[in-house]
GUKE-195965 format. One record per residue: x, y, z of N, C-alpha, C, CB in turn; residue number from 1. Coordinates in steps of 0.2 Angstrom, whole numbers, plus 2048, in hexadecimal, padded with zeros to 3 digits. Glycine has a CB too. Example, Ala and Ser with C-alpha at 12.3 -4.5 7.8 and 13.67 -1.06 7.14 Angstrom:
BEGIN
{{842, 7E4, 827}, {83E, 7EA, 827}, {842, 7F0, 827}, {839, 7EA, 82D}, 1}
{{840, 7F5, 823}, {844, 7FB, 824}, {840, 800, 827}, {846, 7FD, 81D}, 2}
# end
This chain:
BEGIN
{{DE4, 2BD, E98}, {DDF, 2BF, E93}, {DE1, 2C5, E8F}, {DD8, 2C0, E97}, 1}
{{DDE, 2C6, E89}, {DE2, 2CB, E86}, {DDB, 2D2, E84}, {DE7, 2C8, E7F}, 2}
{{DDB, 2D7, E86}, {DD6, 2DB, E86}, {DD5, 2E0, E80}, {DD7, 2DE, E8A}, 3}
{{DD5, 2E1, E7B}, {DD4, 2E7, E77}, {DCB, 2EA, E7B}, {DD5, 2E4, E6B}, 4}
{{DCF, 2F4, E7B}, {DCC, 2F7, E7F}, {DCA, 2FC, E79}, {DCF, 2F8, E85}, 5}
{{DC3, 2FD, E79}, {DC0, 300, E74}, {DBD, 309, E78}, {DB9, 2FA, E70}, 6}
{{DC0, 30F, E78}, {DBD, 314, E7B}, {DBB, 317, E76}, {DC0, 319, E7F}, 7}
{{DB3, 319, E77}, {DB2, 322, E71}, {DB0, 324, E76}, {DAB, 323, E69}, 8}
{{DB5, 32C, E77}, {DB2, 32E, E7D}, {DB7, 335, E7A}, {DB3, 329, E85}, 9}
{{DB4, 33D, E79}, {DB9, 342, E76}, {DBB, 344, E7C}, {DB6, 348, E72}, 10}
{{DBA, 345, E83}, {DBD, 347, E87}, {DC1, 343, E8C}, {DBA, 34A, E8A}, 11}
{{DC9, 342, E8D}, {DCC, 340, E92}, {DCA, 33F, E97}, {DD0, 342, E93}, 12}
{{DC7, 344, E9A}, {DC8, 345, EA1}, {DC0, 345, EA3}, {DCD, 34C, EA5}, 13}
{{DBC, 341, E9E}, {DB4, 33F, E9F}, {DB4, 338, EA3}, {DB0, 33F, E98}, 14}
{{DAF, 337, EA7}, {DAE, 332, EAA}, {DAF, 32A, EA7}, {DA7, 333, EAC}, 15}
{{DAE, 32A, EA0}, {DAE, 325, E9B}, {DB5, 323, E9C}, {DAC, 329, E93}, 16}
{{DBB, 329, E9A}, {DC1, 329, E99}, {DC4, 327, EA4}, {DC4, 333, E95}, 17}
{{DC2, 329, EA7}, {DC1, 325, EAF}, {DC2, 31E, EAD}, {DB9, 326, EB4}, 18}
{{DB9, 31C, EAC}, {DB9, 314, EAC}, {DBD, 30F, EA6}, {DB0, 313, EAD}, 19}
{{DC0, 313, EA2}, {DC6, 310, EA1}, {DCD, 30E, EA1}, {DC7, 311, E9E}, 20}
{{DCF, 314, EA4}, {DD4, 313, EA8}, {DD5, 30F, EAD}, {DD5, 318, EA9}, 21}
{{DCF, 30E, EB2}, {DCC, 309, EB8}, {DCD, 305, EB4}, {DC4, 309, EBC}, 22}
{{DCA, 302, EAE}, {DCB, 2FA, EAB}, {DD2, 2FB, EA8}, {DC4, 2F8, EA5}, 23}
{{DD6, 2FD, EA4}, {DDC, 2FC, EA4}, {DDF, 2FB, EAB}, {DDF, 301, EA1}, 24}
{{DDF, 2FD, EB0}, {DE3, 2FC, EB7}, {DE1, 2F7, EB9}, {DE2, 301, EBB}, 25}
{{DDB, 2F4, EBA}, {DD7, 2EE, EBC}, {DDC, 2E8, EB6}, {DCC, 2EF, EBB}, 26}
{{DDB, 2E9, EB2}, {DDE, 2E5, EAE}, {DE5, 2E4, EAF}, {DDD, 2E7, EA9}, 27}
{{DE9, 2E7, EAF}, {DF1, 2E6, EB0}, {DF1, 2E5, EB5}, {DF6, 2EA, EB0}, 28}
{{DED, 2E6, EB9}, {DEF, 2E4, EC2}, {DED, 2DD, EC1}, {DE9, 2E8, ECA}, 29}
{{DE8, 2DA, EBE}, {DE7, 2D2, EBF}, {DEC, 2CF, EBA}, {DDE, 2CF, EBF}, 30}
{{DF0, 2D2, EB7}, {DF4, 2CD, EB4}, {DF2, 2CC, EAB}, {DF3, 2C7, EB9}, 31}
{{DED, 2D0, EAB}, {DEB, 2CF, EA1}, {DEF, 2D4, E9D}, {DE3, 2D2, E9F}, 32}
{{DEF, 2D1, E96}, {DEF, 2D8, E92}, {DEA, 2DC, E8E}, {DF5, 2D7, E8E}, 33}
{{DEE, 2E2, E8E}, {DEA, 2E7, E89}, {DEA, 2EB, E87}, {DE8, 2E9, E8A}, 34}
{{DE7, 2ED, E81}, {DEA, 2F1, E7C}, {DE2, 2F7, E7C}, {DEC, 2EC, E74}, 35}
{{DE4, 2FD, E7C}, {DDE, 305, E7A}, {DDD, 305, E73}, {DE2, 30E, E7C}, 36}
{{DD7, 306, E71}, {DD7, 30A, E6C}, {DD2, 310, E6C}, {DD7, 305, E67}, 37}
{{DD5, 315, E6F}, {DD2, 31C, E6F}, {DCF, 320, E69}, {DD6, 31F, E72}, 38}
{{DCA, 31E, E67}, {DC7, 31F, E5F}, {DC9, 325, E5F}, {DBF, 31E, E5E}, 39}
{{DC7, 32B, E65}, {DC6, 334, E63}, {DCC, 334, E65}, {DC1, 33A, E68}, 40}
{{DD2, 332, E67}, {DD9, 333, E68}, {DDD, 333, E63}, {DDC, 32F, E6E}, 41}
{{DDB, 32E, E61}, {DDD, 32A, E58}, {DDB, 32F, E53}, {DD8, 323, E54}, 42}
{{DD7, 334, E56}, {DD2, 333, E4F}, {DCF, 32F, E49}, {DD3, 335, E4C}, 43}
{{DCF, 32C, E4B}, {DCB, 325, E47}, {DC6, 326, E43}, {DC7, 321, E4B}, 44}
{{DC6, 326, E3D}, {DC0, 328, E36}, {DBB, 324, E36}, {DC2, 327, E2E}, 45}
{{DB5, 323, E3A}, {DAF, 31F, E3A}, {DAD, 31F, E33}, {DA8, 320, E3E}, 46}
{{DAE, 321, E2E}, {DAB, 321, E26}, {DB0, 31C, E24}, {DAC, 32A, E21}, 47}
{{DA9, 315, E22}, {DAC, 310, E1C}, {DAE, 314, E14}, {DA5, 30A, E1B}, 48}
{{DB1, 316, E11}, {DB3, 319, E0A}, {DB5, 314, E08}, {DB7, 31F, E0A}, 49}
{{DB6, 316, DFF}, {DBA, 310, DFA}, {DC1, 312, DFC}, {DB9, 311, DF1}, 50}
{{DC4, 316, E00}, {DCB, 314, E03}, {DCD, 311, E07}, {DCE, 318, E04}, 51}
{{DC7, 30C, E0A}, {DCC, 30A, E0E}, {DCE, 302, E0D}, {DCA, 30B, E15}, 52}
{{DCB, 303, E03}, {DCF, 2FC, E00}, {DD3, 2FE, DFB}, {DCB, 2F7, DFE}, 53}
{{DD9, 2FC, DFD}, {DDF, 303, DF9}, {DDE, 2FE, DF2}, {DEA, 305, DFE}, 54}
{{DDD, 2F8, DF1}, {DDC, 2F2, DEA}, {DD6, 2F1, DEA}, {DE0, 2EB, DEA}, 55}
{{DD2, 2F3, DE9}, {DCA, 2F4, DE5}, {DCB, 2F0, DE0}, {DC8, 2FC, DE2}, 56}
{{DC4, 2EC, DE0}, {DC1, 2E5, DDD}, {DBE, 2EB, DD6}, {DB8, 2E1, DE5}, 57}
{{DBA, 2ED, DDA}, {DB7, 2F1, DD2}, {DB5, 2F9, DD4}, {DAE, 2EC, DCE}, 58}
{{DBC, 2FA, DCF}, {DBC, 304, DD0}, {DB9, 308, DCC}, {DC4, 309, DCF}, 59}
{{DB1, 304, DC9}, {DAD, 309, DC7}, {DA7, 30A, DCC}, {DAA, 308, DBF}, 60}
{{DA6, 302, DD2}, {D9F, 303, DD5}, {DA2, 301, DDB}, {D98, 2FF, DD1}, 61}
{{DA0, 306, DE2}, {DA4, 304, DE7}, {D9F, 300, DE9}, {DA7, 30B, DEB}, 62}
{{DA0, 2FD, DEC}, {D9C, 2F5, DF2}, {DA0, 2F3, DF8}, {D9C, 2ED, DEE}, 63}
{{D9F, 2F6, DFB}, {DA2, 2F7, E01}, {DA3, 2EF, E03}, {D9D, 2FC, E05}, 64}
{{D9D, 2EB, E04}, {D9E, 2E4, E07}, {DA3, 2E0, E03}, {D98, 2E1, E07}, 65}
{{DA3, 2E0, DFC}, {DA3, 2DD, DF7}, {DAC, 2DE, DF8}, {D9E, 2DF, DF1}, 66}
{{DB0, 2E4, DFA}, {DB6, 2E7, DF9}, {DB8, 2E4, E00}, {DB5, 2EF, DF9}, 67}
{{DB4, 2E3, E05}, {DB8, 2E1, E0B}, {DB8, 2DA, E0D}, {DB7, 2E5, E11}, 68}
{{DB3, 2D7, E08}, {DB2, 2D0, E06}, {DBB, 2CC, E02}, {DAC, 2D2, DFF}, 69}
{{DBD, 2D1, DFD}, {DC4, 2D0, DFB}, {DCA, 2D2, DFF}, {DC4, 2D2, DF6}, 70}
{{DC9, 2D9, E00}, {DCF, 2DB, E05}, {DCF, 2D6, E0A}, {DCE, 2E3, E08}, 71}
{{DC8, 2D2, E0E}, {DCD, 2CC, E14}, {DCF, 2C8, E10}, {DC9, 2C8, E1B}, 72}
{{DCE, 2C7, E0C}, {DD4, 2C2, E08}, {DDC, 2C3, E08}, {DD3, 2C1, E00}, 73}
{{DDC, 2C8, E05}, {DE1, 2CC, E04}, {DE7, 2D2, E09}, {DDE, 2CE, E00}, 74}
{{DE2, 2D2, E0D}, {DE5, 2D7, E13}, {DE5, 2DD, E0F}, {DED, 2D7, E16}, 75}
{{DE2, 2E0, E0C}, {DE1, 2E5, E09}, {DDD, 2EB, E0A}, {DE1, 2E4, E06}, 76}
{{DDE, 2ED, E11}, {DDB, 2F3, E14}, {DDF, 2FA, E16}, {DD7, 2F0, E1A}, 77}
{{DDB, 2FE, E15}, {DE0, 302, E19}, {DE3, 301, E1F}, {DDE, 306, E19}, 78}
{{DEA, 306, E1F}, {DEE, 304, E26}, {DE8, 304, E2E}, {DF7, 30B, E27}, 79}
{{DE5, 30A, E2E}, {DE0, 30A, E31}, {DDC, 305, E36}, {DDE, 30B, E2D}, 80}
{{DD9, 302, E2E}, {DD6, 2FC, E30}, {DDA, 2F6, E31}, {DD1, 2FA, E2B}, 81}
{{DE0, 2F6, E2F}, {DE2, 2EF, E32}, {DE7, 2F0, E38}, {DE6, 2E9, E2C}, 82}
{{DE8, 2F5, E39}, {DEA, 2F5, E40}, {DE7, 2F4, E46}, {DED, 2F9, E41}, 83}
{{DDE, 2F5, E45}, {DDA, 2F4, E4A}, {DD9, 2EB, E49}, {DD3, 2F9, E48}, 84}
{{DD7, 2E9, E42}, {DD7, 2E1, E42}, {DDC, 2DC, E44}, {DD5, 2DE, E3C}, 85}
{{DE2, 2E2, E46}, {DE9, 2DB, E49}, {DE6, 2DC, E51}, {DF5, 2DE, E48}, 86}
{{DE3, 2E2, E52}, {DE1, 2E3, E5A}, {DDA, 2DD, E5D}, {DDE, 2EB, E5A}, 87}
{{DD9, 2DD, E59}, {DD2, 2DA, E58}, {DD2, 2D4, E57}, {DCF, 2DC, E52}, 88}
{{DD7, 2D1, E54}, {DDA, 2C9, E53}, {DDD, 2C7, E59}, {DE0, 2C7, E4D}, 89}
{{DE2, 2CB, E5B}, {DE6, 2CA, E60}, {DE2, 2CB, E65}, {DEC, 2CE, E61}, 90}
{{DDC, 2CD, E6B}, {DD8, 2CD, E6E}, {DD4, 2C7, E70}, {DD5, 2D1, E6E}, 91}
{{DD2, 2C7, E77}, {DCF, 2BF, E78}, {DC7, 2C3, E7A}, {DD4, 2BA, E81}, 92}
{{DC9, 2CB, E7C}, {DC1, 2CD, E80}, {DC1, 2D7, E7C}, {DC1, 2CC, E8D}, 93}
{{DBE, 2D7, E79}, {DB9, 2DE, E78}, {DB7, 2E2, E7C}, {DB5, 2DD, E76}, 94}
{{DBA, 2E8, E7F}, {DB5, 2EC, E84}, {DB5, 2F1, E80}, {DB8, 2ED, E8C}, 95}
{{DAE, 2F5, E7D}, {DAB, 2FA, E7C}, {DA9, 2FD, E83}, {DA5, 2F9, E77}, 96}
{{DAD, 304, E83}, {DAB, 309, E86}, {DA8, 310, E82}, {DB0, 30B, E88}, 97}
{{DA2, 314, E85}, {DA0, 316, E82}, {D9A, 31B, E85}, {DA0, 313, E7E}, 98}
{{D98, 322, E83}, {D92, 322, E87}, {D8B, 321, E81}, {D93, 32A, E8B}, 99}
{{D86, 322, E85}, {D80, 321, E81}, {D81, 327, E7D}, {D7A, 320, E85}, 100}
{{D80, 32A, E77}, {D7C, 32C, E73}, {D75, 329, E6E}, {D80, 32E, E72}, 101}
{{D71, 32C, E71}, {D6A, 32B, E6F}, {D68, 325, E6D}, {D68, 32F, E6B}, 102}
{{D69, 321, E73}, {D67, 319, E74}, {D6D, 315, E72}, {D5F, 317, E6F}, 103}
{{D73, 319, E70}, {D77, 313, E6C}, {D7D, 316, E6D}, {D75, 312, E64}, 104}
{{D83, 311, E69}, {D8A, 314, E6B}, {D8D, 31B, E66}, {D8F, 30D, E69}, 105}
{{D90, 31E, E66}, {D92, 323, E63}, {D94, 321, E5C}, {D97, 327, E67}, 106}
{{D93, 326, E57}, {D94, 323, E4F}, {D99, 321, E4F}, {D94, 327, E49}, 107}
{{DA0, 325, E54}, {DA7, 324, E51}, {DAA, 31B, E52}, {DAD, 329, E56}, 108}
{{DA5, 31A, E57}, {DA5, 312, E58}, {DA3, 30E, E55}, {DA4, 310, E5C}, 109}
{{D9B, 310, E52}, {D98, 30B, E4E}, {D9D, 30C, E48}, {D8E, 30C, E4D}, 110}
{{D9F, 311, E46}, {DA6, 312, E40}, {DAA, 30B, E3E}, {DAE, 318, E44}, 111}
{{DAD, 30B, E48}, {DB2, 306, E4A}, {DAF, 2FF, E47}, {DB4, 307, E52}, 112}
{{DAB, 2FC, E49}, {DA8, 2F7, E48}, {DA7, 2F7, E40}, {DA2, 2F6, E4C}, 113}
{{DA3, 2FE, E3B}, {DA0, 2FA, E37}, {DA9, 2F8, E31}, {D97, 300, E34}, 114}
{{DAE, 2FC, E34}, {DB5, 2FE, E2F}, {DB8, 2F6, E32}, {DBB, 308, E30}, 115}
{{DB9, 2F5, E37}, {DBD, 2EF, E39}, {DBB, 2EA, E39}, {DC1, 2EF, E3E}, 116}
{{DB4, 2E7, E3C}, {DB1, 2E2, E3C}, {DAD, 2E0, E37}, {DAE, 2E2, E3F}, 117}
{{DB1, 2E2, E31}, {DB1, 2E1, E2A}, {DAD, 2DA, E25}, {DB7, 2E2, E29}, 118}
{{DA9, 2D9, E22}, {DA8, 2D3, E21}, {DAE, 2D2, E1D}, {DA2, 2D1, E1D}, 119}
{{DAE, 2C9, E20}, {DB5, 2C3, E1C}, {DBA, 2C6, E23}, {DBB, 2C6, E10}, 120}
{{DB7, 2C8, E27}, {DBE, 2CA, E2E}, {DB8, 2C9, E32}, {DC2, 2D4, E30}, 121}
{{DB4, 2CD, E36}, {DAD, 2CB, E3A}, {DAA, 2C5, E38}, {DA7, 2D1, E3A}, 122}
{{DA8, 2C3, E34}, {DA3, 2BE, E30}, {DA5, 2BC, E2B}, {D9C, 2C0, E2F}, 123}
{{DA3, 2B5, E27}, {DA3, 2B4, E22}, {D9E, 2B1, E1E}, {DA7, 2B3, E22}, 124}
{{D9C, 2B6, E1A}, {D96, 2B5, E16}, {D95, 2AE, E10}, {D96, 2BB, E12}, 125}
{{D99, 2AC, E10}, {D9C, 2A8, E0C}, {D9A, 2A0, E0C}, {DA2, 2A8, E0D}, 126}
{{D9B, 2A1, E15}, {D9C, 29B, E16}, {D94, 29C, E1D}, {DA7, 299, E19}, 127}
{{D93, 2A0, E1B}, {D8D, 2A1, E22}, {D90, 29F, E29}, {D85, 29B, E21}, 128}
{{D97, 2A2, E2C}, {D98, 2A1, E30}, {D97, 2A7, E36}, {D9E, 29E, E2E}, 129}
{{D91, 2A4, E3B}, {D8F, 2AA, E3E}, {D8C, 2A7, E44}, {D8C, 2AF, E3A}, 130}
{{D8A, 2AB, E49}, {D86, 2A8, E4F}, {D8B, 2A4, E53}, {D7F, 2A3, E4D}, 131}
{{D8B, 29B, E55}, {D8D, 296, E57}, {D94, 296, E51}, {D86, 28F, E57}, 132}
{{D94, 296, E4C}, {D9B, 297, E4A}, {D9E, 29D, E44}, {D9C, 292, E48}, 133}
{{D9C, 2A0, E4A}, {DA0, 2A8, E48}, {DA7, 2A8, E47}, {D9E, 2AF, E4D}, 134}
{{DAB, 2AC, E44}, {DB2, 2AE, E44}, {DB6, 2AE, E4B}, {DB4, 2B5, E40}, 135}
{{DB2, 2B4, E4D}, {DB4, 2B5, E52}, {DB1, 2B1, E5A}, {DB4, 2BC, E52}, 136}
{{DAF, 2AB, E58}, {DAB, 2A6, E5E}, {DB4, 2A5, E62}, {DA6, 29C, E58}, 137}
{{DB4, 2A6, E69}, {DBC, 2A5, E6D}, {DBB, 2AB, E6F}, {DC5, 2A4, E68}, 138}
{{DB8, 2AF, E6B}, {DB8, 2B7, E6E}, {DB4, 2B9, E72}, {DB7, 2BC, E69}, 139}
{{DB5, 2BE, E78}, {DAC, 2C2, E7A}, {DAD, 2C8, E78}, {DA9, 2C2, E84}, 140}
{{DA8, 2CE, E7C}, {DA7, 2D4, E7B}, {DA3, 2D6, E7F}, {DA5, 2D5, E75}, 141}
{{DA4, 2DA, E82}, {DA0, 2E1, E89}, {D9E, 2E6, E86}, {DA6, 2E5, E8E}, 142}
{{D9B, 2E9, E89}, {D99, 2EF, E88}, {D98, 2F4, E8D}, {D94, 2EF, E85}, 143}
{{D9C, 2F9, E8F}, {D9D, 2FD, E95}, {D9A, 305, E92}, {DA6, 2FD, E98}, 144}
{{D95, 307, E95}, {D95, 30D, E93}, {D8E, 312, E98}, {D93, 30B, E8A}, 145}
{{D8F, 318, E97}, {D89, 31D, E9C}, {D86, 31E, E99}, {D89, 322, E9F}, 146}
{{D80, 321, E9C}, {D7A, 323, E9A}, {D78, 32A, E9C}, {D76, 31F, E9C}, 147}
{{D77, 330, E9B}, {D75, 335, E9F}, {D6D, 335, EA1}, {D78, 33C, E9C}, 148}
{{D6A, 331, E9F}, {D62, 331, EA4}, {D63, 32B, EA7}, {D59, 331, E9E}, 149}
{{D5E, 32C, EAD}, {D5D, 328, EB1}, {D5B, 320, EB0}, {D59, 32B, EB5}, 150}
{{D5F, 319, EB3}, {D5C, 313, EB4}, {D55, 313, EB1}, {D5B, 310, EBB}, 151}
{{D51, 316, EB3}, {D49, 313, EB3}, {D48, 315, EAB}, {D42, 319, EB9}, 152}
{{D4A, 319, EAA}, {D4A, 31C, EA1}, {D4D, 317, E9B}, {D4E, 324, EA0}, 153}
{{D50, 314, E9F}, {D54, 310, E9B}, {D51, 307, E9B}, {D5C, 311, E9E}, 154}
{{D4A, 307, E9F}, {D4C, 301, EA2}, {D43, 2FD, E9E}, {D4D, 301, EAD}, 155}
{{D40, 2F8, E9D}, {D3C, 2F6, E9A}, {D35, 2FA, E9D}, {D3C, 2F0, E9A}, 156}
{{D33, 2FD, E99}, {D2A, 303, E9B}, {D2D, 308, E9D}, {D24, 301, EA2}, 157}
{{D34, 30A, E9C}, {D37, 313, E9B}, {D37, 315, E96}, {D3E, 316, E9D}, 158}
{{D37, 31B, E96}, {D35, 31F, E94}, {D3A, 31F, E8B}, {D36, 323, E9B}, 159}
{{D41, 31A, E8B}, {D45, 31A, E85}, {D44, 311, E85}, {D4E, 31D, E87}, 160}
{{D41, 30F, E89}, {D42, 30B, E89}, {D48, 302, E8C}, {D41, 30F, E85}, 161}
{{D47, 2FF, E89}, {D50, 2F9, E8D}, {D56, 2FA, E89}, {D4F, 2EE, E8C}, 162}
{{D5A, 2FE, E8D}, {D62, 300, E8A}, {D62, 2F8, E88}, {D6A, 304, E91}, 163}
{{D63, 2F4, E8A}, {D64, 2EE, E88}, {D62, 2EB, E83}, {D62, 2EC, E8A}, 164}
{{D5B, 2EA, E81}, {D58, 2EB, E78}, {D5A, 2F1, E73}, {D4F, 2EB, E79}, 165}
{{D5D, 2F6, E76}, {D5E, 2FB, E70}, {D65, 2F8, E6F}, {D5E, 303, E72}, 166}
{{D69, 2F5, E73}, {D6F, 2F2, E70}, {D71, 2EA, E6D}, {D72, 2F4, E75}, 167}
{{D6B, 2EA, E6E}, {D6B, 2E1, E6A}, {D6F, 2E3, E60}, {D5E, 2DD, E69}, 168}
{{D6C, 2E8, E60}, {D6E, 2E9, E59}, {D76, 2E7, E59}, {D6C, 2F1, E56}, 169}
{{D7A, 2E9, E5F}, {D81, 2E8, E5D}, {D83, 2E3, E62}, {D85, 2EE, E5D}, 170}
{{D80, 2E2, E68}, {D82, 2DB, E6C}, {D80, 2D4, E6A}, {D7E, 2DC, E73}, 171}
{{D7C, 2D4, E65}, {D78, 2CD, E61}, {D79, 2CE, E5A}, {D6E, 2CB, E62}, 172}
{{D78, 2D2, E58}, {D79, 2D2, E50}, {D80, 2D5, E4D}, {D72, 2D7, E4D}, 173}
{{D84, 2D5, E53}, {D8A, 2D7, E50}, {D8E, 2D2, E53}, {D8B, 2DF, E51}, 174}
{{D90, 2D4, E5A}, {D94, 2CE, E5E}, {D92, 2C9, E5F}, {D95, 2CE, E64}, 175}
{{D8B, 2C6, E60}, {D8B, 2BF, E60}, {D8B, 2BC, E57}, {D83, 2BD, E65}, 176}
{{D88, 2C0, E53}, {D8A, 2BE, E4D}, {D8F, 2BA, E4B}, {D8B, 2C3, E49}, 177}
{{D95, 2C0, E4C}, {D9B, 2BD, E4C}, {D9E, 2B9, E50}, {D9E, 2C1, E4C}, 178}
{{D9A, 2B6, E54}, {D9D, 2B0, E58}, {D9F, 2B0, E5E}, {DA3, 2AF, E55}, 179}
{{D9E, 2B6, E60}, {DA3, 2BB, E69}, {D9A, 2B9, E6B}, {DA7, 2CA, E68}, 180}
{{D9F, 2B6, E73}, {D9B, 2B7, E79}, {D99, 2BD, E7C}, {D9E, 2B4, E7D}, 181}
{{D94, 2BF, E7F}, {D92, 2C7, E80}, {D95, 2C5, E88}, {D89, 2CA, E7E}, 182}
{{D98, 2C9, E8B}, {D99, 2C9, E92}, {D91, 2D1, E94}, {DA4, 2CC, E93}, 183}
{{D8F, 2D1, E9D}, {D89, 2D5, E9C}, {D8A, 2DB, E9B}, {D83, 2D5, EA1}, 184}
{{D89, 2E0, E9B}, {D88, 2E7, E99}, {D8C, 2EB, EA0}, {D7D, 2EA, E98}, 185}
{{D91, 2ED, E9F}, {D90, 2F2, EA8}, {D90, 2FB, EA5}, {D9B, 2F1, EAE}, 186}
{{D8A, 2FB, EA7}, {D86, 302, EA7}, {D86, 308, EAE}, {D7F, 301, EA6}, 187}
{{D88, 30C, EAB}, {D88, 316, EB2}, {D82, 316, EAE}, {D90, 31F, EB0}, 188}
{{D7E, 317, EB2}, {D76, 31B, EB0}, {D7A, 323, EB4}, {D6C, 317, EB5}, 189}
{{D75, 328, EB0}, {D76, 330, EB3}, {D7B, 330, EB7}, {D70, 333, EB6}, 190}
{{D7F, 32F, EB0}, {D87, 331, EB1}, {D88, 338, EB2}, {D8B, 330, EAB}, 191}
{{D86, 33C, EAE}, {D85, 342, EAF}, {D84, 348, EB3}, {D83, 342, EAD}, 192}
{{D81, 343, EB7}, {D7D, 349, EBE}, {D81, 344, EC3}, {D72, 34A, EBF}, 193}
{{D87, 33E, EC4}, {D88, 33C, ECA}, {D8C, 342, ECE}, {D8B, 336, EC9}, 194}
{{D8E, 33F, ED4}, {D91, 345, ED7}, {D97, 340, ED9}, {D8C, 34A, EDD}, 195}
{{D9E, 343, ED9}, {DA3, 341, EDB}, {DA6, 33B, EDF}, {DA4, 345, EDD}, 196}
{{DA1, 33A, EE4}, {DA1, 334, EE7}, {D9E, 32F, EE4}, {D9E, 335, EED}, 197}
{{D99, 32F, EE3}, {D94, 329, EDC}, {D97, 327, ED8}, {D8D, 32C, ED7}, 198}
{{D9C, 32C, ED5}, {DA0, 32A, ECE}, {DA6, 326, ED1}, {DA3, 332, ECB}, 199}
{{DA9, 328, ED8}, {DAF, 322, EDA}, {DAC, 31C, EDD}, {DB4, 326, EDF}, 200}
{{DA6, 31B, EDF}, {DA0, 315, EE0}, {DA2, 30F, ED9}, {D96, 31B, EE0}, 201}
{{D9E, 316, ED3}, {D9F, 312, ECC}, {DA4, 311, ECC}, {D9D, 315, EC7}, 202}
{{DA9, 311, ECB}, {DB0, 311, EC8}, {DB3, 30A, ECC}, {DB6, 319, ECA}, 203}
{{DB2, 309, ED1}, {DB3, 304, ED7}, {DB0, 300, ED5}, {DB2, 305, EDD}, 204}
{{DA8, 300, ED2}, {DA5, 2FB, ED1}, {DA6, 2F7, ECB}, {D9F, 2FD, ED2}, 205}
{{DA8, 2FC, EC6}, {DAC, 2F8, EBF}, {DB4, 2F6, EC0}, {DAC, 2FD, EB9}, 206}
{{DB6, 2F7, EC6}, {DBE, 2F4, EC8}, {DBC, 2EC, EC8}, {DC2, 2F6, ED0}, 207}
{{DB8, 2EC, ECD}, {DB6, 2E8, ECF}, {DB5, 2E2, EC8}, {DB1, 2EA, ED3}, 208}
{{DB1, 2E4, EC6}, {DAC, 2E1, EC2}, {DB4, 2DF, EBA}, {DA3, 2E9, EC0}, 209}
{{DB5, 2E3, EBA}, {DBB, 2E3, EB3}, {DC1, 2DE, EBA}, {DBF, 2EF, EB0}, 210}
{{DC2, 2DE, EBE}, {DC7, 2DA, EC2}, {DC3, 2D2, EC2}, {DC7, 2DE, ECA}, 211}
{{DBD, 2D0, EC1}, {DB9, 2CB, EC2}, {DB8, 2C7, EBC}, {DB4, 2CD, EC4}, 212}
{{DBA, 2CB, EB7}, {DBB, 2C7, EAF}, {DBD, 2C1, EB0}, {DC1, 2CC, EA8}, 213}
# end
């Protein structure tokens, strides 16, 4: 199996940057491949701009869809973005790493999604190919990420509410859109406040779980 691994995470040596490294290692030990792509290591521009269609459709009125509508015809994105869509093609499974900010993934990721999963690449409007036959239907996608408040806050009648329904917006309307199978959610609740031992508990428990793919 082949893995493109998705981290937003600014610190190396943060729990996030742990349970990736665990899944890369779980991963080569059973024999898959896999490729990182460390958004904050990269630096990675979450801003869609008119540069990142270096042959522009029409250079008085930018349209962002309309631009990447032609550029997937053409391959005409920046180097950027198409070094993430050969990663992206070449993958069989999607693992977003990530921690929660405020109910959701960190901008520099929703960045990643909104610059590479680009319509005429993610979906095609055209042809209405989406849901049952999306582009990327062969594909799945995960979503590994912490939370710093506790299970109960996150769960249905807390207090934020089901982490789960806050993420339908990008587990159904983005990955199942496109065709990708959702593999379930592996979640660290109060990540933050674990203590040393709990954290190598967690880490074990996502070996496991990333070894079981």
């Amino acid at each position: 199996m082949k893995v493109l691994y998705i981290l937003a995470h600014p610190e190396p040596k943060s729990f996030n940057a742990a349970m990736k490294n665990t899944a890369l290692t779980a991963l080569k030990e059973k024999g898959h491949e896999a490729k990182l792509s460390d958004l904050y290591a990269m630096e990675f521009d979450p801003i869609l701009k008119a540069s990142d269609f270096p042959e522009r459709k029409n250079q008085d009125f930018f349209n962002p869809f309309l631009e990447a509508i032609k550029a997937s015809k053409t391959g005409a994105f920046s180097p950027d973005i198409k070094e993430e869509m050969e990663k992206v093609k070449w993958a069989d499974l999607l693992i977003f790493q990530f921690p929660i900010y405020f109910t959701a993934m960190p901008a520099i990721m929703k960045g990643w999604i909104d610059r590479v999963l680009a319509p005429g690449f993610g979906f095609n409007p055209v042809t209405n190919s989406a849901y049952d036959t999306g582009l990327f239907k062969g594909k799945s996608a995960m979503l590994s990420f912490t939370t710093g408040a506790p299970k109960e806050m996150y769960s249905e009648g807390g207090a934020h509410g089901d982490i789960h329904k806050h993420l339908e917006s990008v587990t159904h309307c983005i990955f199942e859109f496109m065709g990708m199978k959702v593999l379930p959610s592996f979640i660290v609740y109060e990540a933050s406040a674990m203590k040393r031992e709990k954290g190598t508990e967690e880490l074990e428990r996502y070996r496991k779980r990333i070894s079981e793919l």
